[in-house]
LUMVEX-671444 format. One record per residue (C-alpha): residue in one letter; x negated, y negated, z negated. Coordinates in steps of 0.5 Angstrom, whole numbers, plus 500, padded with zeros to 3 digits. Layout:
<pts>
aXYZ...
</pts>
This chain:
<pts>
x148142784x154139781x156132781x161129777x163122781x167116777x171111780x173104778x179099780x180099787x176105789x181108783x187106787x183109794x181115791x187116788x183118782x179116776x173122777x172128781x167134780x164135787x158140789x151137793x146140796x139138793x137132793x142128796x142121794x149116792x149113798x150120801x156120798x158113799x158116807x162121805x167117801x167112807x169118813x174121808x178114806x179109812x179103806x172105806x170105813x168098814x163098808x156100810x153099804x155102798x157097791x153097785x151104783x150108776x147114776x148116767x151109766x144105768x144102775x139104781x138104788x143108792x137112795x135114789x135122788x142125784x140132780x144136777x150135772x149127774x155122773x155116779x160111778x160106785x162099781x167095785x166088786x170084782x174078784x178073779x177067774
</pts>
């Protein structure tokens, strides 16, 4: 299946990019690729839980399960005031 992956502010600068269009096998879950990001980007590693996850512009648990064409963004906390 295909997934298309949003990344926000410091996952953006991370990533070095805004998305990205990856194949999964069936039934992965966010948190899956949460892992994955982690194993590719060492900024990542020390973060075992993935940030607030959107799956459609809604937020879920990042054990819930992607289909095909989903759109996940993980949603940096953000520091400020």
């Amino acid at each position: 299946m295909r997934v298309r992956l949003l990344y926000f502010a410091v996952l953006r600068d991370i990533t070095g990019k805004s998305e990205e269009v990856i194949e999964l096998p069936e039934g992965t879950r966010a948190a899956e690729i949460w892992n994955r990001l982690r194993g590719k980007h060492d900024q990542l590693a020390g973060y075992e839980r993935p940030p607030m996850t959107a799956i459609n512009e809604t937020y879920v648990s990042p054990d819930q399960p992607l289909r095909d064409g989903d759109e996940v963004a993980f949603i940096p906390p953000v520091a400020g005031g």
